[in-house]
MILO-367658 format. One record per atom (N, C-alpha, C): x, y, z; residue number from 1; chain. Coordinates in pm, 1 decimal. Example, Ala and Ser with C-alpha at 12.3 -4.5 7.8 and 13.67 -1.06 7.14 Angstrom:
# residues 2
east, north, up, n, chain
1319.0, -569.0, 780.0, 1, A
1230.0, -450.0, 780.0, 1, A
1320.0, -330.0, 780.0, 1, A
1285.0, -225.0, 708.0, 2, A
1367.0, -106.0, 714.0, 2, A
1290.0, 3.0, 787.0, 2, A
***
This chain:
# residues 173
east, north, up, n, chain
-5444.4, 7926.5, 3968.6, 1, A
-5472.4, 7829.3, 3864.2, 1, A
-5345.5, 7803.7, 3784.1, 1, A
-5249.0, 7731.4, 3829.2, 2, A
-5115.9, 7709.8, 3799.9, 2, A
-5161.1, 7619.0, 3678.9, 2, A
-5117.7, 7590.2, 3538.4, 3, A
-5119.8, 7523.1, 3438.1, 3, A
-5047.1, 7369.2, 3452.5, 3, A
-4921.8, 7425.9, 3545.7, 4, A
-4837.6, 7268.2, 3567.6, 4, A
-4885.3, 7174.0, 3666.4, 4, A
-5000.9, 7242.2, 3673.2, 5, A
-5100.8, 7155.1, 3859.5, 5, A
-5236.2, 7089.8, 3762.9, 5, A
-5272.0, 7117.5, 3641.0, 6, A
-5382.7, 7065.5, 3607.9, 6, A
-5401.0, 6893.9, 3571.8, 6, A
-5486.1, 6874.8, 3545.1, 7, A
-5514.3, 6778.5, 3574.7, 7, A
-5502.4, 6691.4, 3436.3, 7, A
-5461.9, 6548.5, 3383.4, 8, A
-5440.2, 6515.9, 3244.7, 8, A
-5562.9, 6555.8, 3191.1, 8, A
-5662.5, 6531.1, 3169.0, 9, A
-5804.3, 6548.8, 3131.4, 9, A
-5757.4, 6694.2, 3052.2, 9, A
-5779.4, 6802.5, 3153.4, 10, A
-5747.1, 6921.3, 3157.4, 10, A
-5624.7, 6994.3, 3034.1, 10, A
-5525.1, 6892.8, 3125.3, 11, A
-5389.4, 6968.7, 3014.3, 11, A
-5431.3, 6896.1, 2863.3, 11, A
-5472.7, 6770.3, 2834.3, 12, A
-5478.6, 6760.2, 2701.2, 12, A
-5603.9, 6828.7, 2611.1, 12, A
-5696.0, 6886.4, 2703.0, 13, A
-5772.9, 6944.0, 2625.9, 13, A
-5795.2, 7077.1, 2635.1, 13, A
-5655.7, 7077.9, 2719.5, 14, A
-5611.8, 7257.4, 2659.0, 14, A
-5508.0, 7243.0, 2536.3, 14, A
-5415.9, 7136.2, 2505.7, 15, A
-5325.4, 7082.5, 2385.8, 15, A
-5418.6, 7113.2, 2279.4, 15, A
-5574.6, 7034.9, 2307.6, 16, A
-5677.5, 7058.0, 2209.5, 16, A
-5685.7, 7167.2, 2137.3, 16, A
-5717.0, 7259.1, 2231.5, 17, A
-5783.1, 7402.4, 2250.1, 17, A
-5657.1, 7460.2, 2167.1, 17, A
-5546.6, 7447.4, 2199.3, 18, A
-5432.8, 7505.7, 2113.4, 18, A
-5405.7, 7473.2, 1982.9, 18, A
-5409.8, 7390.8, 1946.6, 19, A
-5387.3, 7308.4, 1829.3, 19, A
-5518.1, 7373.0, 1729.1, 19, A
-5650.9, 7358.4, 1770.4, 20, A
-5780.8, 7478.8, 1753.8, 20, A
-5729.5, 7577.6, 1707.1, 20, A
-5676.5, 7661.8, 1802.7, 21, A
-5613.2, 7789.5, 1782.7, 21, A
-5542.0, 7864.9, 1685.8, 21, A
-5405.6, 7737.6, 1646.0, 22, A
-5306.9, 7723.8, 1542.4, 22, A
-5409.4, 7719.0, 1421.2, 22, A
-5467.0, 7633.6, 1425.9, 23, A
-5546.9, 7613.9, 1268.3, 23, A
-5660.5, 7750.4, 1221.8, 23, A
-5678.3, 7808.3, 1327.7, 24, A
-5784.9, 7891.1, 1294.6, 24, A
-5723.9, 8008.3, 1275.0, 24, A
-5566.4, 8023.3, 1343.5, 25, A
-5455.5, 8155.8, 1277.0, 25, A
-5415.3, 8043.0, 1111.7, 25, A
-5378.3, 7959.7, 1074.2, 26, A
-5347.1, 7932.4, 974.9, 26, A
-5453.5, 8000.0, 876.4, 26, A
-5581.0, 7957.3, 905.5, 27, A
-5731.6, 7987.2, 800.6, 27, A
-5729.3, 8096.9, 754.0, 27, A
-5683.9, 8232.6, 940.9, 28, A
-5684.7, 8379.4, 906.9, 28, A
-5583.3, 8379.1, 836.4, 28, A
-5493.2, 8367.3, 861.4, 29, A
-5341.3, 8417.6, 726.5, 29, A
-5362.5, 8398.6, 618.1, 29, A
-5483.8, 8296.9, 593.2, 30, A
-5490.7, 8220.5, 456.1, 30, A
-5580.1, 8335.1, 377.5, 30, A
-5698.9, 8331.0, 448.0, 31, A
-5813.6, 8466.9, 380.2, 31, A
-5823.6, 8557.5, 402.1, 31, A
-5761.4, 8579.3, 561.2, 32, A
-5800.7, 8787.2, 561.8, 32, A
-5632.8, 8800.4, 497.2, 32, A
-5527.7, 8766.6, 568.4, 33, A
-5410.2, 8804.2, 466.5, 33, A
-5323.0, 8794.6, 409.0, 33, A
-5395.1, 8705.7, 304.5, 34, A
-5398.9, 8643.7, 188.6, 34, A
-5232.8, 8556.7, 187.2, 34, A
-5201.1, 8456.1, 297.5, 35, A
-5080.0, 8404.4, 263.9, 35, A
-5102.5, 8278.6, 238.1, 35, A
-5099.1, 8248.9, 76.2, 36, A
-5134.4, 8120.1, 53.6, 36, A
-5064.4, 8013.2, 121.4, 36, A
-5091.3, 7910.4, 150.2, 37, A
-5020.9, 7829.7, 195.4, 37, A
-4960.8, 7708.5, 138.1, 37, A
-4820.2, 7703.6, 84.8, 38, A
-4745.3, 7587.9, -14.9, 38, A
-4796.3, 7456.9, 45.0, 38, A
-4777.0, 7347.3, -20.0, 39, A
-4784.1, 7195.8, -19.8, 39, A
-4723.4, 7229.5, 171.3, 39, A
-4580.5, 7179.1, 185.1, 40, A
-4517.7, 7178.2, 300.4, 40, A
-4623.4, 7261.2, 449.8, 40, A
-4675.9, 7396.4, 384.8, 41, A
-4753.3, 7442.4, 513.7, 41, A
-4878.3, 7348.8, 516.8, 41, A
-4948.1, 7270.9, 422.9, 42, A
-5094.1, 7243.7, 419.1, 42, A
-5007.2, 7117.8, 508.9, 42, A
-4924.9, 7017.5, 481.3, 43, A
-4866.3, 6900.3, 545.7, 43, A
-4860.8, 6908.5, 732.1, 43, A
-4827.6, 7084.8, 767.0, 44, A
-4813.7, 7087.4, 874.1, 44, A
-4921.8, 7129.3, 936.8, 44, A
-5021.3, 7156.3, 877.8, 45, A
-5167.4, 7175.8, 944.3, 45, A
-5235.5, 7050.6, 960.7, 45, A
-5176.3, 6916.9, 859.3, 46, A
-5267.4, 6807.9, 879.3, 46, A
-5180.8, 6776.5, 1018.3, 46, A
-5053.6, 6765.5, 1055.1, 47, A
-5015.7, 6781.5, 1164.4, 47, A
-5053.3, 6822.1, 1291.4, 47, A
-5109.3, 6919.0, 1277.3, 48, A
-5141.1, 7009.2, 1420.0, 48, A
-5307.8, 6967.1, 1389.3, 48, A
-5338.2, 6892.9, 1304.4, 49, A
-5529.2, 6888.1, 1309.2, 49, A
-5478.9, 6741.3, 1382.8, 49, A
-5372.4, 6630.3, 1322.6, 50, A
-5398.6, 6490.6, 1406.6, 50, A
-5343.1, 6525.8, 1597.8, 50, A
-5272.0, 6618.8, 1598.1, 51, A
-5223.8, 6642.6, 1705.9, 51, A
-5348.3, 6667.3, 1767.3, 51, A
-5437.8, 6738.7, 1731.4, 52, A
-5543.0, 6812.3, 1797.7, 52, A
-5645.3, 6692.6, 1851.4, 52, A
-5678.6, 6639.1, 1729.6, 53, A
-5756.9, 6477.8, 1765.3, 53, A
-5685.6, 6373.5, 1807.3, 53, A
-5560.0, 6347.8, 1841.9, 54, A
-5508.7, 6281.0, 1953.1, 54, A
-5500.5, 6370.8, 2101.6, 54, A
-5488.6, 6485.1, 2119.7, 55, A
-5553.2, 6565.9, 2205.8, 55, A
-5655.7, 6539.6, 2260.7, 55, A
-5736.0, 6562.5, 2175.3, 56, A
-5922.4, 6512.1, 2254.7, 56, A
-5920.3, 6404.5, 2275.5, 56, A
-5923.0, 6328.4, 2173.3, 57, A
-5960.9, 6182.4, 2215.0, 57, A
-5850.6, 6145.1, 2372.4, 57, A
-5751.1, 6168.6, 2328.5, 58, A
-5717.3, 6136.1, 2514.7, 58, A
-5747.6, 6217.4, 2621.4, 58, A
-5807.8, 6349.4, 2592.8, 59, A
-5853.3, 6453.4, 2729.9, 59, A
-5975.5, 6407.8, 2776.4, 59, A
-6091.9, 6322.7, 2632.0, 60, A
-6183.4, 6260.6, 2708.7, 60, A
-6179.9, 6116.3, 2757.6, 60, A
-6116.9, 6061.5, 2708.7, 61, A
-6053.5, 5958.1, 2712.3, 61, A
-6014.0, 5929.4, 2905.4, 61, A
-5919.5, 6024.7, 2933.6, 62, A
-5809.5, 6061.2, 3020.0, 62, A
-5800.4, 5901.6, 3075.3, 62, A
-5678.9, 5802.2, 3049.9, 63, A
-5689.5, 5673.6, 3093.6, 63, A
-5621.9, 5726.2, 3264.2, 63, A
-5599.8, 5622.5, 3332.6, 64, A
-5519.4, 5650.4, 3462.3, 64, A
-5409.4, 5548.3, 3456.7, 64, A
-5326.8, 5570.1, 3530.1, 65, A
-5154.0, 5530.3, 3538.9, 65, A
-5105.9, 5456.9, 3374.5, 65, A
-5057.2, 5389.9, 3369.7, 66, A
-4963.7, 5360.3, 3250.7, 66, A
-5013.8, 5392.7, 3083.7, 66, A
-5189.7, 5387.7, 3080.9, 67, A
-5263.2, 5402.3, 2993.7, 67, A
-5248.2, 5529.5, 2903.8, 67, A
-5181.3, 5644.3, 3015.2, 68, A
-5199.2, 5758.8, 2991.2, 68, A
-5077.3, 5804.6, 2887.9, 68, A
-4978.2, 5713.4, 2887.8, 69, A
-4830.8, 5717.7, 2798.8, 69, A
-4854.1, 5700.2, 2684.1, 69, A
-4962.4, 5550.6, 2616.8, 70, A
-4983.8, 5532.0, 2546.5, 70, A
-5043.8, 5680.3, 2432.8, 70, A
-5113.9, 5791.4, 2491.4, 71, A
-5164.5, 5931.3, 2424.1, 71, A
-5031.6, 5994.9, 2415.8, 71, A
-4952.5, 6020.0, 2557.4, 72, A
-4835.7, 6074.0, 2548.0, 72, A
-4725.9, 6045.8, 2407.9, 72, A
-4706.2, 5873.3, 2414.5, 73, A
-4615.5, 5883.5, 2300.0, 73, A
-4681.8, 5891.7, 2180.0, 73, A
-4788.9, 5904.9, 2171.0, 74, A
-4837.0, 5934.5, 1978.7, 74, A
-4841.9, 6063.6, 1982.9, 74, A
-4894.3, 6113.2, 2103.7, 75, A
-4869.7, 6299.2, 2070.5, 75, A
-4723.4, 6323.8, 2074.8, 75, A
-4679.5, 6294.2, 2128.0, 76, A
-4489.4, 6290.5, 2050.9, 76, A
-4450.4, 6259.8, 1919.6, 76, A
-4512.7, 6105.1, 1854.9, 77, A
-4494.7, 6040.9, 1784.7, 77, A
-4525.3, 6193.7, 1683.1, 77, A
-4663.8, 6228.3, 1672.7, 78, A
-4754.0, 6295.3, 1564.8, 78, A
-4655.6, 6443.9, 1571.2, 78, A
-4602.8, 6464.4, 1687.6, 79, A
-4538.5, 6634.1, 1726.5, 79, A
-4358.2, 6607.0, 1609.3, 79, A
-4348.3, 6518.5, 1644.4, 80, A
-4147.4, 6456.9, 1559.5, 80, A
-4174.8, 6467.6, 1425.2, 80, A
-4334.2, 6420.0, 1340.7, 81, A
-4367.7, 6459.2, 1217.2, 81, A
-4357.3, 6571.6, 1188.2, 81, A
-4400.3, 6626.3, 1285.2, 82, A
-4438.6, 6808.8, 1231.5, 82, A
-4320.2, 6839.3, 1258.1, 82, A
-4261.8, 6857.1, 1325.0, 83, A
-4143.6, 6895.8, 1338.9, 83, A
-4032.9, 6865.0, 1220.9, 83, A
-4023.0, 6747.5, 1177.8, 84, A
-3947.9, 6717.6, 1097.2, 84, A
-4023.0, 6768.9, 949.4, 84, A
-4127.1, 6799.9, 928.4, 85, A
-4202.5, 6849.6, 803.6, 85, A
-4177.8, 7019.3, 849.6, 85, A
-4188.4, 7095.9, 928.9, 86, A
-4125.4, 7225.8, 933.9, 86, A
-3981.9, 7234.3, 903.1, 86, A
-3882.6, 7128.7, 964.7, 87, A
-3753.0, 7199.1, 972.2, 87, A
-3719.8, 7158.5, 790.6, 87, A
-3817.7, 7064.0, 742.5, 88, A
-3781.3, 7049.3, 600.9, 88, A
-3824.0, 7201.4, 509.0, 88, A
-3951.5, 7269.7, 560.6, 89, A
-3929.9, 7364.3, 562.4, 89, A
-3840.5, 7451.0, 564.6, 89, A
-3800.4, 7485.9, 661.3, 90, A
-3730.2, 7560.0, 679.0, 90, A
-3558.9, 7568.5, 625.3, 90, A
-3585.1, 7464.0, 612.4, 91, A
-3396.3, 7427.7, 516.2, 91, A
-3439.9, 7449.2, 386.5, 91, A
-3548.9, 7463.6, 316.2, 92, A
-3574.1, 7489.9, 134.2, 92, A
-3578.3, 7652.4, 179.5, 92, A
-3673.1, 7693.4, 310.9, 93, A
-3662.5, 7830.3, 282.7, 93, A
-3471.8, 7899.2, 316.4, 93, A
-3416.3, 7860.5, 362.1, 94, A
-3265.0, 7869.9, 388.6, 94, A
-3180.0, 7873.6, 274.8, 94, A
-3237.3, 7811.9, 166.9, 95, A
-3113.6, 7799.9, 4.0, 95, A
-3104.1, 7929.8, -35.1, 95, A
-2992.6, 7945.7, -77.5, 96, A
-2971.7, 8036.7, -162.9, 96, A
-3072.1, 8020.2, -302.4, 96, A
-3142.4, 8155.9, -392.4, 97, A
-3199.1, 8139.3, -492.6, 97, A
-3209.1, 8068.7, -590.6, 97, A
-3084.8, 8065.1, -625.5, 98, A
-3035.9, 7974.1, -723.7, 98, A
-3055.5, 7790.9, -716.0, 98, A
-3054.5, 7771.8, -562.3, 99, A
-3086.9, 7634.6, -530.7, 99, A
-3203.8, 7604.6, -485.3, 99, A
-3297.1, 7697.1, -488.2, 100, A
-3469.8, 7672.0, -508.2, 100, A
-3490.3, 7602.7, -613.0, 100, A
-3545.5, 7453.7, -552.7, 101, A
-3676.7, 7421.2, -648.6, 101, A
-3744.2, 7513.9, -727.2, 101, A
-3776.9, 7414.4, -838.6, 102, A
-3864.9, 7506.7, -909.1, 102, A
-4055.9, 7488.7, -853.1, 102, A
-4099.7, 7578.8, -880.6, 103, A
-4235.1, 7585.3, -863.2, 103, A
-4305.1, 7428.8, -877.2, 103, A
-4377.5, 7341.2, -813.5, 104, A
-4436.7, 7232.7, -870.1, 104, A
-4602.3, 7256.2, -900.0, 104, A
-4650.1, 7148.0, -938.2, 105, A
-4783.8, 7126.4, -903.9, 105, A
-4863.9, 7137.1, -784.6, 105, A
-4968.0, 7237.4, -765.7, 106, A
-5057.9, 7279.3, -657.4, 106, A
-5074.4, 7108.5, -543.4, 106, A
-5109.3, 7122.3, -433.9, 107, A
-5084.0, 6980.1, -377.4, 107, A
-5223.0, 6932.4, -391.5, 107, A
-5322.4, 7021.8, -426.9, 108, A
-5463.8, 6946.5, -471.9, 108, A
-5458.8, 6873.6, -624.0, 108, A
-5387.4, 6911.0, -700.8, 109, A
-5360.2, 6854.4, -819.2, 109, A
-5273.0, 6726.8, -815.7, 109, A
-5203.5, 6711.0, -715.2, 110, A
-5073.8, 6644.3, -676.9, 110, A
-5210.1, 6460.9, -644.2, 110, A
-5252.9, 6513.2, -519.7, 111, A
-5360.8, 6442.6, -482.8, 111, A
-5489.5, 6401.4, -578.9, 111, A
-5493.3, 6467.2, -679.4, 112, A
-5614.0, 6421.2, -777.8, 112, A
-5578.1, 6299.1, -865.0, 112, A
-5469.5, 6375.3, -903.9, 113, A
-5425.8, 6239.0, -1027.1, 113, A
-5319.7, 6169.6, -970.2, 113, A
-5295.4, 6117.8, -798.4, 114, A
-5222.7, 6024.0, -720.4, 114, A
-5203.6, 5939.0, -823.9, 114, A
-5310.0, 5830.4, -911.8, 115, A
-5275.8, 5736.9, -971.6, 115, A
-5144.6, 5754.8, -1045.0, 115, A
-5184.4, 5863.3, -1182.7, 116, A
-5097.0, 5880.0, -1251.7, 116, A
-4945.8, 5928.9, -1200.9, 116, A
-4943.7, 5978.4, -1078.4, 117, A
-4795.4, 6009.1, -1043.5, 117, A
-4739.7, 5906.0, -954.2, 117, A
-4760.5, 5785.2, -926.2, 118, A
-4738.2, 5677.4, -847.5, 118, A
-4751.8, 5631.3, -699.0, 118, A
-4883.6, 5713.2, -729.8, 119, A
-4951.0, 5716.1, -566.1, 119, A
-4924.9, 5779.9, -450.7, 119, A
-4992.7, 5768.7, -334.2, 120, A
-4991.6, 5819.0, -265.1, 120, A
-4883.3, 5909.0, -155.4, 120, A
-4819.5, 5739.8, -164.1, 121, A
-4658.8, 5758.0, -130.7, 121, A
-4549.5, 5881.5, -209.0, 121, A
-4536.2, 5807.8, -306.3, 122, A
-4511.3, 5914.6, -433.0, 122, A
-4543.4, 6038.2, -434.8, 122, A
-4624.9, 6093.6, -416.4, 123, A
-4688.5, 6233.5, -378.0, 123, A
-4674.7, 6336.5, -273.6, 123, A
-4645.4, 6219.1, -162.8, 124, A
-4606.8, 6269.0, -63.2, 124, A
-4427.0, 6322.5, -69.3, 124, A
-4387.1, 6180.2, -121.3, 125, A
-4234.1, 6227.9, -109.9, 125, A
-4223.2, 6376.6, -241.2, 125, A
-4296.2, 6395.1, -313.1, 126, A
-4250.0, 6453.9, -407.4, 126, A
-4284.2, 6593.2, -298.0, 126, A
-4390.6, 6613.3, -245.0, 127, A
-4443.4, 6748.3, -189.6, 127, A
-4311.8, 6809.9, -52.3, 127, A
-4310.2, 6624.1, -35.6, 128, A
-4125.7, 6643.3, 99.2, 128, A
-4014.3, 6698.5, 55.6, 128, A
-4010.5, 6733.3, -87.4, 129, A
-3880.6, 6723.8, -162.6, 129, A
-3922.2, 6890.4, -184.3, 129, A
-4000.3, 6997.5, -154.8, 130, A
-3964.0, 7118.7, -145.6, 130, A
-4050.7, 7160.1, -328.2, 130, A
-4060.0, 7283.0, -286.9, 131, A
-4102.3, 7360.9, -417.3, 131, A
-4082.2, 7485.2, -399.8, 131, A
-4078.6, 7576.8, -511.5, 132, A
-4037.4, 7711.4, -511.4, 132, A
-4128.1, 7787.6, -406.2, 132, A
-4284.9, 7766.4, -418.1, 133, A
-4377.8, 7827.2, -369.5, 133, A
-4297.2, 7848.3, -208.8, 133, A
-4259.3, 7690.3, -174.1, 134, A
-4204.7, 7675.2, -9.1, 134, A
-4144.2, 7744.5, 17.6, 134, A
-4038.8, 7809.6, -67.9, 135, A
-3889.6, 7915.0, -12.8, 135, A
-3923.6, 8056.8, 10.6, 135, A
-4060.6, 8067.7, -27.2, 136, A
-4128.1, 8234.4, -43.8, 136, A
-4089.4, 8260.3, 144.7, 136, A
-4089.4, 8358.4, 221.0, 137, A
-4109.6, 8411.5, 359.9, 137, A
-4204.5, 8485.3, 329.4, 137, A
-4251.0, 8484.8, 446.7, 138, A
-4370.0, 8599.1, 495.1, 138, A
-4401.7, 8640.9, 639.4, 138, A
-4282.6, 8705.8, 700.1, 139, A
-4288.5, 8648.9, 859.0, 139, A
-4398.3, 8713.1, 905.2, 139, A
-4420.1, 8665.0, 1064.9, 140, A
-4567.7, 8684.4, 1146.9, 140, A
-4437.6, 8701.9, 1245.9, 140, A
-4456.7, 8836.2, 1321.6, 141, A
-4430.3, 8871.9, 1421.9, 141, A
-4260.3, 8847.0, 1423.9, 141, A
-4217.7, 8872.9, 1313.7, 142, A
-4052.2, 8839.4, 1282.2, 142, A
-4010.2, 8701.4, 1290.8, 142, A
-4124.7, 8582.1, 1261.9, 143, A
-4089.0, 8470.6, 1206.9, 143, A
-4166.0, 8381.5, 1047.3, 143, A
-4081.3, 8343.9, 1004.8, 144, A
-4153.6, 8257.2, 925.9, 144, A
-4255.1, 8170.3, 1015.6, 144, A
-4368.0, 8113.5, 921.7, 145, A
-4458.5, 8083.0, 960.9, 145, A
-4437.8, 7886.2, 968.4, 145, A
-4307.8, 7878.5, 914.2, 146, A
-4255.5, 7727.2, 954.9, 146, A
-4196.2, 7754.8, 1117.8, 146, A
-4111.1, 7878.3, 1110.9, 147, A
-4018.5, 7862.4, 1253.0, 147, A
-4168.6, 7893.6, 1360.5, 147, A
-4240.9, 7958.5, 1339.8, 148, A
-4358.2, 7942.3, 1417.9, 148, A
-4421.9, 7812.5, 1477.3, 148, A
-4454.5, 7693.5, 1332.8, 149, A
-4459.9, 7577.8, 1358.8, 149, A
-4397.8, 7499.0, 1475.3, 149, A
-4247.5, 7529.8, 1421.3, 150, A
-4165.6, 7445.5, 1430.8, 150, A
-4163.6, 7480.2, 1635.6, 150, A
-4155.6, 7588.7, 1638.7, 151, A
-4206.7, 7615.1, 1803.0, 151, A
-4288.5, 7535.5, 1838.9, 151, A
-4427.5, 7549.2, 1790.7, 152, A
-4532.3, 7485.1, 1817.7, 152, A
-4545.1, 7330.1, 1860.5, 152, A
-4472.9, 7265.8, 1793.3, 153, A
-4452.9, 7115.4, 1749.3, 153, A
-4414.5, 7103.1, 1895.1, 153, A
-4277.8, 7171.1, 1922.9, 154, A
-4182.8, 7157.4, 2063.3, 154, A
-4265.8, 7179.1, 2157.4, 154, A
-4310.6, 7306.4, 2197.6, 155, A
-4407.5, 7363.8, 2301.9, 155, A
-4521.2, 7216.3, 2345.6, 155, A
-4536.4, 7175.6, 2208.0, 156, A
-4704.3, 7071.5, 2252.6, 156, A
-4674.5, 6948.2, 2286.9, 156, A
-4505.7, 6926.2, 2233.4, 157, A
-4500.1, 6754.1, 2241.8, 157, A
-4410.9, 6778.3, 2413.7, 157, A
-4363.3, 6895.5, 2430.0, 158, A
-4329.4, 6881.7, 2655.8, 158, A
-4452.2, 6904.2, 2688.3, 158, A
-4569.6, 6984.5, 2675.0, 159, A
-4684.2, 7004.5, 2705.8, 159, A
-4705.1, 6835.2, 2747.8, 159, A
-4724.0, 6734.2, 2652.7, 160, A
-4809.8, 6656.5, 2692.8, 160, A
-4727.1, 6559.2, 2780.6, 160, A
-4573.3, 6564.6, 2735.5, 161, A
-4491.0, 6461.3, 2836.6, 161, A
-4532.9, 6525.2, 3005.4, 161, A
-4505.0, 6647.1, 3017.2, 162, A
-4534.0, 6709.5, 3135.2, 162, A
-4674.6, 6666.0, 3194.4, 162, A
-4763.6, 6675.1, 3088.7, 163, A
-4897.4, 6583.2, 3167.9, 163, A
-4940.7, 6473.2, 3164.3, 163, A
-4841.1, 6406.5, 3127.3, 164, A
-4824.9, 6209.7, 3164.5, 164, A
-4750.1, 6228.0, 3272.7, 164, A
-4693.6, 6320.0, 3352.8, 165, A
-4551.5, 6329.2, 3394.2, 165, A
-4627.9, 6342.0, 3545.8, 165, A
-4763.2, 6409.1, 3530.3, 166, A
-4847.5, 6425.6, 3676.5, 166, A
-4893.3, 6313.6, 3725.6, 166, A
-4891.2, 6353.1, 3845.0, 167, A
-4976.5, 6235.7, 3901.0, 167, A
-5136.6, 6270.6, 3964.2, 167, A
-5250.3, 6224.9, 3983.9, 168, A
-5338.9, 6266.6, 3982.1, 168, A
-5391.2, 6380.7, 4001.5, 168, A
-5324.1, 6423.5, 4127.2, 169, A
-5378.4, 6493.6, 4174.8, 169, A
-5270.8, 6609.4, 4101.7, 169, A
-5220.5, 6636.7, 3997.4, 170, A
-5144.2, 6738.9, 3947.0, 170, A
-5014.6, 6764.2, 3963.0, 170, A
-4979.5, 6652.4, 4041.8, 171, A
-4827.6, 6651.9, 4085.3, 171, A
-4752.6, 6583.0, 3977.2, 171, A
-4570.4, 6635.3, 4003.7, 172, A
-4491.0, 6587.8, 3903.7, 172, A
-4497.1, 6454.9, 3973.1, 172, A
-4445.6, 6346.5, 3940.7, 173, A
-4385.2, 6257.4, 4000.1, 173, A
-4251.0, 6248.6, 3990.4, 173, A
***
């Protein structure tokens, strides 16, 4: 049962199944041990949740010949977000102390009163722009839990080129 022989159907709704996976280790880190998660980590879970539902929807989906790119490049498209929202990560956790942000507003607070801070947009860039909470480490298995991401992002967006990359019957072309 070779993984690089399966079938698109198959490989994207094992992408699914992974992306599942990621979120349900995010949940555990979150409540059994206890690693809250800053603005920047909650950004990269909405990441790996749209990854997950562009996942399904194309594993049931599964179009045949050119149709099938169209899933391919948004699960790329959605994988270059996350990626680029980890490595932003990961460059606030990289400063020296002194060049940490300071602590901001919780990102549920950020999102409540959108109006008053200039919307949506606004909110977002402010949460992109790093906070103290972000620079904290807490590694899992001798990584931060961005450089974990930031794997992740890579691993899922060849995952799915590789299974646009088959041809029906599981072959590369």
């Amino acid at each position: 049962m070779n993984p690089l022989r399966w079938s698109f159907r198959i490989s994207l709704l094992a992408g699914f199944l992974v992306c599942a996976g990621l979120i349900g280790f995010a949940l555990y880190a979150q409540y059994v041990l206890q690693m809250d998660p800053c603005p920047l980590c909650i950004l990269q879970r909405v990441a790996f949740i749209a990854l997950g539902v562009v996942f399904l929807i194309g594993g049931l989906h599964a179009p045949r010949g050119g149709g099938r790119w169209f899933y391919v490049a948004l699960l790329v498209l959605v994988a270059l977000v996350g990626i680029g929202i980890a490595a932003r990560h990961l460059w606030i956790q990289s400063l020296p102390l002194d060049q940490v942000p300071s602590c901001g507003a919780p990102l549920g607070y950020l999102l409540e009163t959108r109006a008053s801070n200039g919307g949506l947009v606004r909110v977002l860039l402010k949460v992109l722009s790093g906070s103290g909470e972000c620079a904290r480490v807490q590694p899992i298995l001798g990584l931060s839990m961005p450089w974990w991401s930031l794997i992740w992002f890579v691993l899922l967006a060849v995952w799915s080129v590789l299974a646009g990359a088959r041809g029906t019957k599981g072959r590369v072309r």
